[in-house]
C-alpha positions, -999 to 999 in steps of 0.1 A, spaced: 285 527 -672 290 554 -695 290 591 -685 267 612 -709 281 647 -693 321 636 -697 309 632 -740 288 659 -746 322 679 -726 346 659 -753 321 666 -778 323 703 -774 362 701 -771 361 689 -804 339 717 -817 360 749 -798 391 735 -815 372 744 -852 366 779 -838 399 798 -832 380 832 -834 370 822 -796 403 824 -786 428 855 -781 466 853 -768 473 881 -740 504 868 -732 530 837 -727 564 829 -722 585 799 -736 620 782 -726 632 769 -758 668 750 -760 685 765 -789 718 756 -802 735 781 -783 711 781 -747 680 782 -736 664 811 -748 628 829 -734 605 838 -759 580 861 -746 548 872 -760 530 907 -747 497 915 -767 507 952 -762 544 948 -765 540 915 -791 572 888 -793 608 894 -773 633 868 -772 667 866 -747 689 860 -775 715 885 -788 701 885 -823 669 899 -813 685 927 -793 696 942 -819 670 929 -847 638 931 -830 635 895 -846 652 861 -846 649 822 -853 629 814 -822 604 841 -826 602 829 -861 603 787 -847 567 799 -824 552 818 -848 553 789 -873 540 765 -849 509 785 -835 505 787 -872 503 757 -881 481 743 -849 455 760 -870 459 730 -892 439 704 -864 
């Protein structure tokens, strides 16, 4: 038996993924494992990126801020 409601619902999946203007980060946190530890990457839509790594302490900046901001990048790509 097929259920109608379950593809229009995968149907319209397909469609929001084409339409990234819907969507808008406020906020999320990452564990990463680096080569050094596991590092937190934190985003804050007033504060923007952080990272628990001593580069960014001083820096403001560092490879995992960089690593995330690459891959939400490139999910625009799908």
């Amino acid at each position: 038996m097929e259920d109608k409601e379950l593809k229009r619902k995968i149907e319209k999946s397909k469609k929001y993924c084409n339409e990234l203007e819907r969507y808008k980060i406020k906020d999320f946190k990452v564990e990463m494992n680096s080569e050094h530890g596991i590092r937190t990457i934190k985003y804050d839509n007033e504060k923007g990126y952080t990272c628990t790594c001593d580069f960014y302490k001083t820096r403001h900046t560092c490879s995992h801020i960089m690593a995330i901001q690459n891959i939400l990048k490139n999910l625009n790509r799908f």
